[in-house]
C-alpha positions in Angstrom: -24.9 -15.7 124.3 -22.3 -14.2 121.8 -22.7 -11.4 119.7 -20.4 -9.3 116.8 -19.8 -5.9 117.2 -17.6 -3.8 115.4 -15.3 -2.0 118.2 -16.1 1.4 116.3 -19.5 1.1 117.3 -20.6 2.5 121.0 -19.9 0.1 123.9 -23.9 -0.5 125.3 -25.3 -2.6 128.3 -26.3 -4.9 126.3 -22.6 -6.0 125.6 -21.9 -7.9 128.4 -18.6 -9.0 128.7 -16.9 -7.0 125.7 -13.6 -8.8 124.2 -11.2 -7.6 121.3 -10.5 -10.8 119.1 -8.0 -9.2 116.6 -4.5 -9.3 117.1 -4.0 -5.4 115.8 -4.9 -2.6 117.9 -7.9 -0.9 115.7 -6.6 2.6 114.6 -8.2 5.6 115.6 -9.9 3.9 119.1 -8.7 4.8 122.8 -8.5 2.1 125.5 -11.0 4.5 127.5 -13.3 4.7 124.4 -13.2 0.6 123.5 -14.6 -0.1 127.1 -12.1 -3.7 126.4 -13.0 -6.2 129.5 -10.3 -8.4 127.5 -8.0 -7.7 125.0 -7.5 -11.8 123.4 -5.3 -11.3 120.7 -3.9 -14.8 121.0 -7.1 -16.1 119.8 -6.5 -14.1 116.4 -5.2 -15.7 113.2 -1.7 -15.9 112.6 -0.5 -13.5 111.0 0.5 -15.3 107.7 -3.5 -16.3 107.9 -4.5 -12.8 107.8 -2.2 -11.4 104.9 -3.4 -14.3 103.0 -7.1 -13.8 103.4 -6.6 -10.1 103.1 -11.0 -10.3 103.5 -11.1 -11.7 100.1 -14.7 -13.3 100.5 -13.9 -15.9 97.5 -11.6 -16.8 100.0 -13.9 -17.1 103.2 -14.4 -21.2 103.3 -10.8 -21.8 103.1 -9.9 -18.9 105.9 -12.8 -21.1 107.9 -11.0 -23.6 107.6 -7.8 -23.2 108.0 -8.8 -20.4 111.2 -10.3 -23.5 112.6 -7.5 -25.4 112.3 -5.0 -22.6 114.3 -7.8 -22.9 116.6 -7.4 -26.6 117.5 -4.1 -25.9 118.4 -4.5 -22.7 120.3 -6.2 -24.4 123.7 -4.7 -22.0 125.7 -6.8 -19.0 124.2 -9.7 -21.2 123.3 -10.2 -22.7 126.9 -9.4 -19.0 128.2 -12.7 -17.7 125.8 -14.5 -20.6 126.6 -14.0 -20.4 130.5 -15.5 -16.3 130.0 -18.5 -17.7 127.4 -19.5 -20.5 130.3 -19.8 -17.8 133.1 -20.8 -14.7 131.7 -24.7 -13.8 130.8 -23.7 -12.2 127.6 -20.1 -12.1 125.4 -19.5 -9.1 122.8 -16.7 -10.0 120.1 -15.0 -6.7 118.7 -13.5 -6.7 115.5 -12.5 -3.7 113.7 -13.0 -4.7 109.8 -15.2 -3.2 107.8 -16.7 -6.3 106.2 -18.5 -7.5 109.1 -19.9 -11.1 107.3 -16.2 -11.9 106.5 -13.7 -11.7 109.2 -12.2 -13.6 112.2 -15.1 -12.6 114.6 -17.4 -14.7 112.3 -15.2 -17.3 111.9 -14.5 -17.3 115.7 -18.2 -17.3 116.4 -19.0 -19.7 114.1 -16.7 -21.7 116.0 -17.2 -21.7 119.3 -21.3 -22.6 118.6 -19.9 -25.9 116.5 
């Protein structure tokens, strides 16, 4: 099973194995307070990706997209998610932005369950 959760919210049981999917350390959050089992920040957009979208919802289909297709090429961090997903009970995706129906953890999500 995989679930969103923003990484300012409290870490619970219910979690399972808790992984950071952006590639920018959220301000303002300890390691000790994240409760990270996996930082994956290779699994993140690129960089140009994520200035582009800037979390412009008129923007969210093409982001999907184009996300998707960074994904395609990124086996390495896919397989590495995937391989976790297959073994683990339960997978938490952190994210830290505020719009929590438009961002990478979505898209990521969205993903994966294709």
């Amino acid at each position: 099973m995989i679930k969103l959760k923003r990484v300012y919210e409290e870490a619970s049981s219910d979690d399972g194995f808790r992984v950071l999917v952006d590639r920018l350390w959220p301000r303002g959050v300890s390691r000790e307070k994240a409760k990270l089992d996996l930082w994956l920040k290779d699994i993140a957009p690129s960089e140009e990706l994520r200035k582009w979208f800037a979390h412009d919802p008129a923007k969210w289909p093409e982001f999907q997209r184009k996300y998707f297709c960074e994904l395609d090429e990124n086996t390495a961090a896919t397989e590495k998610l995937r391989e976790i997903i297959s073994r683990e009970k339960s997978v938490t995706l952190l994210f830290a932005a505020k719009d929590e129906t438009h961002n990478n953890a979505v898209a990521l999500k969205n993903y994966l369950e294709k």
